[in-house]
C-alpha positions as CSV (number, residue, x, y, z in Angstrom):
1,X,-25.6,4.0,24.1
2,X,-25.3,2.2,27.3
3,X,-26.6,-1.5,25.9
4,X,-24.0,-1.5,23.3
5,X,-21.4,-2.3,25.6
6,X,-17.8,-3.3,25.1
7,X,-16.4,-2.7,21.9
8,X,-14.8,-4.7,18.9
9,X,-11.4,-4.4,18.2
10,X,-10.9,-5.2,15.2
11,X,-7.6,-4.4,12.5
12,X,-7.6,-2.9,9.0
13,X,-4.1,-3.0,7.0
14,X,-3.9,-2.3,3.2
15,X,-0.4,-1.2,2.1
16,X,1.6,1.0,4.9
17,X,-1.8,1.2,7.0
18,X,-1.9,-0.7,9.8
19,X,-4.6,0.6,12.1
20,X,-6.3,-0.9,15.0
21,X,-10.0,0.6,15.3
22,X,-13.2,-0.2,18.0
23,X,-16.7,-0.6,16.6
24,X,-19.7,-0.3,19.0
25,X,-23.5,-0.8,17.6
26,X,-25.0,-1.8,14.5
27,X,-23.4,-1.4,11.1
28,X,-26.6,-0.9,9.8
29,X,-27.0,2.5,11.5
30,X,-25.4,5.7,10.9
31,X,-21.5,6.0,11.7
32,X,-19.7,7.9,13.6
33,X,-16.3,8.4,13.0
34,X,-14.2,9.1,16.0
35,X,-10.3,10.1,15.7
36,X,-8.2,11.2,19.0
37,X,-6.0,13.7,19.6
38,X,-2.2,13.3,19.9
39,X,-0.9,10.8,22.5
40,X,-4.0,9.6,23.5
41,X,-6.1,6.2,21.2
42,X,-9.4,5.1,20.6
43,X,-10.6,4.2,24.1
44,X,-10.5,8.1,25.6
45,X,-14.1,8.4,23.9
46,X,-15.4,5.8,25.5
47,X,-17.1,7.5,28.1
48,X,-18.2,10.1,25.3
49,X,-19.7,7.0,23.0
50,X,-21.5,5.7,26.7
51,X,-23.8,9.2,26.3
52,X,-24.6,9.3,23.1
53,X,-28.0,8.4,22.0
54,X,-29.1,4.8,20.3
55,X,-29.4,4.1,17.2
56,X,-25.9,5.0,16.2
57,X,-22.6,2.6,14.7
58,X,-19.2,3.9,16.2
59,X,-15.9,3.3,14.9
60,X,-13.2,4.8,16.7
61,X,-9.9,4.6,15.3
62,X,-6.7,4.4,17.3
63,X,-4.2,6.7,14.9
64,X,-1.2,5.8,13.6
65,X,1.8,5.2,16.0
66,X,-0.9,5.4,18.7
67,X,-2.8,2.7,20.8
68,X,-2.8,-0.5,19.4
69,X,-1.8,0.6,15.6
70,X,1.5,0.0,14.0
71,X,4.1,2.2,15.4
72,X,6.4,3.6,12.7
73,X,9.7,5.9,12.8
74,X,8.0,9.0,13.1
75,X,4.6,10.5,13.1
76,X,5.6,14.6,11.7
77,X,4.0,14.2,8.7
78,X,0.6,14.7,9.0
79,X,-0.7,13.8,6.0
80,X,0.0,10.2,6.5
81,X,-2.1,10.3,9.3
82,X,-4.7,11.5,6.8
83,X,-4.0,8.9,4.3
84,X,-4.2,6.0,6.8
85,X,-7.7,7.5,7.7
86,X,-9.3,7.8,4.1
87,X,-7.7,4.2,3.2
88,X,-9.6,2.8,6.3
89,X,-12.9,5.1,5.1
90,X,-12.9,4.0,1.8
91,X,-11.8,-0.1,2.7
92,X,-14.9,-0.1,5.0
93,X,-16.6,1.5,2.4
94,X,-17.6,4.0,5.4
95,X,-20.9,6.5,4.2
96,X,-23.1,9.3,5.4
97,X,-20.7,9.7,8.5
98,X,-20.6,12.0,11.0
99,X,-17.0,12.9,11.7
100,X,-15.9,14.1,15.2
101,X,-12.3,14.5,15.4
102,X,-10.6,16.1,19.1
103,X,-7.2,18.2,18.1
104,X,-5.0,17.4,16.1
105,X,-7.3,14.3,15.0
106,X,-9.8,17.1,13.9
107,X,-6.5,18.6,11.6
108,X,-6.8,14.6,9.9
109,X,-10.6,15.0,9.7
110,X,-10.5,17.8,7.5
111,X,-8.0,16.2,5.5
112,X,-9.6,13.5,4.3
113,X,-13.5,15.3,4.4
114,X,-11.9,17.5,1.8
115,X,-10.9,14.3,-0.4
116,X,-14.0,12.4,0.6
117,X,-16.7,14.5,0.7
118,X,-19.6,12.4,-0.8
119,X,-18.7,9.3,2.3
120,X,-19.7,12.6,5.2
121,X,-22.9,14.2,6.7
122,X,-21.0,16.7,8.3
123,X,-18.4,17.5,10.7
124,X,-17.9,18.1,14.8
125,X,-14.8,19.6,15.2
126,X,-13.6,19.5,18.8
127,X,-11.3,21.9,19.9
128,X,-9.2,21.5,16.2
129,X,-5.5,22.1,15.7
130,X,-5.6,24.5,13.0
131,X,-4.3,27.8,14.0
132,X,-3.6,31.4,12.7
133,X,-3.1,30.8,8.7
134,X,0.0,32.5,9.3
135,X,1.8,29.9,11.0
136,X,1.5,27.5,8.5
137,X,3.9,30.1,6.1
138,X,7.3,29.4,5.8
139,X,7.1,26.1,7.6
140,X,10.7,24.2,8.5
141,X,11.5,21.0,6.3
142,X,10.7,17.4,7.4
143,X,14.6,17.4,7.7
144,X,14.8,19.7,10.1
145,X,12.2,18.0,12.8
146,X,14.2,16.7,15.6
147,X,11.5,15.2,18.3
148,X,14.1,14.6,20.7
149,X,14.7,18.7,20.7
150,X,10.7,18.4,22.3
151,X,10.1,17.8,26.1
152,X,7.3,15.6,25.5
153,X,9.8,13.1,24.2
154,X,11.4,12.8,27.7
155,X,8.0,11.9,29.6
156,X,8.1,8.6,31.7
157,X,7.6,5.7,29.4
158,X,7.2,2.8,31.8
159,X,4.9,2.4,34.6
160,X,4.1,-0.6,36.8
161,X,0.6,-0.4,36.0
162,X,-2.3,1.8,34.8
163,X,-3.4,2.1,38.5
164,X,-0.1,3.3,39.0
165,X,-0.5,5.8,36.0
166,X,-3.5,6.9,37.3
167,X,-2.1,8.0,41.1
168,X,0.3,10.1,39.2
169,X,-1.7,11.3,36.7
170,X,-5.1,12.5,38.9
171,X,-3.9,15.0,40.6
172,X,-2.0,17.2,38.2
173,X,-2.9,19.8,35.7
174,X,-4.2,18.9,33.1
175,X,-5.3,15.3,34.2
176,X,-6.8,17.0,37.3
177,X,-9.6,18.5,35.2
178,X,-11.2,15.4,33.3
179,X,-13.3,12.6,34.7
180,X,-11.9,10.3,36.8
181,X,-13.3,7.3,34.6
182,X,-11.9,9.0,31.8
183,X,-8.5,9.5,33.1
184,X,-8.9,5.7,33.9
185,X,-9.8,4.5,30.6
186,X,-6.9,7.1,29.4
187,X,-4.4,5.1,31.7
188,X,-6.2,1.8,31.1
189,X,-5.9,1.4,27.5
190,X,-2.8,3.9,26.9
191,X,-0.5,1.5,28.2
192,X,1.2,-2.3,26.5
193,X,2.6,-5.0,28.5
194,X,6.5,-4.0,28.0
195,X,7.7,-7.1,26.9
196,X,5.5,-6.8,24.0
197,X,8.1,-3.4,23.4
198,X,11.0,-4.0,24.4
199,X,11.3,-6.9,26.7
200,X,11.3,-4.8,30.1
201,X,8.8,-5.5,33.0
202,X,5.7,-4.0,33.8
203,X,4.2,-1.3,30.8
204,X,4.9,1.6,28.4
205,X,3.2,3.7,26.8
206,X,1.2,2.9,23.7
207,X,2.0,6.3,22.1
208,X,5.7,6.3,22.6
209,X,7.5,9.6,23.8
210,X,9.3,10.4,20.6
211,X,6.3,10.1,18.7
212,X,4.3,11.8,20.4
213,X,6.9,14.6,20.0
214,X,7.3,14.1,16.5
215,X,3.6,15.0,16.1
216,X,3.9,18.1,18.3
217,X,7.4,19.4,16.1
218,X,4.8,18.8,12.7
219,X,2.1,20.3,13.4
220,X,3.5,23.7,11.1
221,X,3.9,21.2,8.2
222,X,0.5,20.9,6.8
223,X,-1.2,23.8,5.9
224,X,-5.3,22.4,6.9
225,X,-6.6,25.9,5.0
226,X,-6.6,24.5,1.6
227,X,-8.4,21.8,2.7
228,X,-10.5,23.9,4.7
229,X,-11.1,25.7,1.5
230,X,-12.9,23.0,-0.1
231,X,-15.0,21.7,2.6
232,X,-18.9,22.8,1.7
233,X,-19.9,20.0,4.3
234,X,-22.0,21.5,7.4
235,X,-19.2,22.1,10.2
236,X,-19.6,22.5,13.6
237,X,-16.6,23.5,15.9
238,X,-16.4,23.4,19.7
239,X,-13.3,25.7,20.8
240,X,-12.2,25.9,24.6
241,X,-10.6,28.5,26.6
242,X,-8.0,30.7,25.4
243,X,-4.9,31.4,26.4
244,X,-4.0,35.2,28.3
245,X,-0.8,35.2,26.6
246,X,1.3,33.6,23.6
247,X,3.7,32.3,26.2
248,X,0.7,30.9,28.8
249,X,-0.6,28.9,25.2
250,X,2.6,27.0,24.8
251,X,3.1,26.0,28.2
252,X,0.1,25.1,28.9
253,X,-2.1,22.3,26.5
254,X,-5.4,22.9,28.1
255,X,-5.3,26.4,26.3
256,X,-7.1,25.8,22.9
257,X,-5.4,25.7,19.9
258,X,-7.9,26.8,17.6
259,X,-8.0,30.4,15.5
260,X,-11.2,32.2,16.5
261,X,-11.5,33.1,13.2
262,X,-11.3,29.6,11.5
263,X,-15.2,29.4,11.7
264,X,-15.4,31.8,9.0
265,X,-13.0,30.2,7.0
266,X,-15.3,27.4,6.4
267,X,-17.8,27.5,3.5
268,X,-20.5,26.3,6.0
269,X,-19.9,26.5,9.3
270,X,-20.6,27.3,13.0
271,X,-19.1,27.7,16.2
272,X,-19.7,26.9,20.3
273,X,-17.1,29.1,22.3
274,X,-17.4,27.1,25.7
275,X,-14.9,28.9,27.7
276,X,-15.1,27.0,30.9
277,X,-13.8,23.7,29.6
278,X,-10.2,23.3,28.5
279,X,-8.8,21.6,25.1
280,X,-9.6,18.5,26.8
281,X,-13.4,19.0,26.9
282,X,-14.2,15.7,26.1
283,X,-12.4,14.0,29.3
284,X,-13.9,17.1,31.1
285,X,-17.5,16.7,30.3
286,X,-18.3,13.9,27.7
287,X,-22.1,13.7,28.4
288,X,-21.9,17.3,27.1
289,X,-19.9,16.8,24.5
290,X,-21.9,13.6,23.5
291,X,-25.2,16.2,23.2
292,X,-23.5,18.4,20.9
293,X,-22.0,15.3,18.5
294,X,-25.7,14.3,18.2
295,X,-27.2,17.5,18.0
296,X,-24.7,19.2,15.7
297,X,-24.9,22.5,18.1
């Protein structure tokens, strides 16, 4: 999709949603809807979008508190991320998509698939964050989420510049596995001008630390499996490499996320086990991951 070039940022607010989102291509062709994973925005598929045959409209949608979208208190609750999602669907009047959603933006696909099922074709399902049913029993209360309790919400916030981001960034785990264009556009597009946040030099990040936590200390909060229940759309779901050990899983977050099981848990599903890319398989190999969007495995 080389000749479509740059994007079009464009807004979308109705209500409490205040969403930046990118458009490549023709509206007149069939959409794909693209939705991040957790810290990242819109502008981490591009390289992903740059493979993908012709004849397709993108929207990619930078998520709430992420990229260029309003940034509210916290970002625990899921669902909201969900309703933000369907408002934008439905405001665009959105049809015969194909969803691809990377993580925990696959968690928000499902969400709003199951609500708006007649505006889907089917789903790709990268990597999701939906694990063992289990974990979602018994789940803490939204009082009880304290972000700041999460390491994430210590990482460096300010940088001089996404070059600078980069240096830092390209040669530790996990960065060190993607693209280096990727991990450019990731650093590129991840940051604001600081004085646009706080009136400091230089930049910070567009997903800000305690959000990013925030997302992270929810992600028990929203059981997906009822909505997973009611999905009859096809489903296809990439999963990475698995983790040796329960403790290897949570300290490392190129270890997928994803229950083996969960592909029988859909009414219409299968599954690609590609155990020699990490949860970040998209920033390791978008031309591949590209093939399997358009193919549908």
């Amino acid at each position: 999709m080389n000749e479509a070039g740059q994007p079009i940022e464009q807004r979308f607010q109705r209500g409490d949603t205040d969403l930046c989102y990118f458009e490549w291509g023709n509206p007149g062709d069939q959409t794909i809807l693209m939705v991040h994973a957790t810290g990242f925005h819109a502008r981490c598929w591009d390289k992903t979008i740059a493979a993908l045959p012709t004849g397709y409209h993108i929207v990619a949608v930078d998520q709430r508190g992420h990229g260029r979208s309003a940034k509210p208190d916290n970002l625990s609750d899921w669902s909201l991320a969900a309703r933000d999602l369907a408002a934008l669907v439905n405001g665009l009047d959105l049809n015969n998509l194909i969803g691809v959603g990377h993580s925990m933006g696959a968690h928000v696909l499902v969400q709003i698939a199951s609500a708006l099922p007649e505006r889907f074709e089917r789903l790709v399902l990268i990597d999701p964050t939906i694990a063992d049913p289990k974990i979602y029993k018994n789940p803490p209360g939204f009082a009880d989420i304290d972000p700041g309790q999460n390491p994430v919400s210590r990482r460096r916030n300010h940088w001089d510049s996404p070059q600078a981001m980069f240096t830092a960034f390209k040669d530790r785990h996990p960065f060190n596995l993607w693209q280096t264009d990727v991990l450019m556009d990731y650093c590129r597009y991840g940051l604001l001008p600081a004085h646009d946040a706080d009136g400091g030099e230089g930049f910070v990040l567009a997903c800000p630390p305690y959000l990013e936590a925030s997302v992270y200390e929810g992600f028990r909060l929203v059981d997906p499996y009822p909505f997973v229940e009611r999905i009859s759309l096809p489903v296809a779901i990439l999963r990475a490499q698995m983790a040796e050990d329960d403790v290897t899983a949570v300290r490392d977050f190129a270890n997928s996320p994803t229950w083996p099981d969960l592909v029988n848990s859909f009414a219409n599903a299968k599954e690609l086990y590609i155990p020699e890319l990490s949860h970040f398989m998209p920033m390791q190999d978008p031309e591949r991951i590209a093939g399997y969007i358009a193919s549908g495995l």
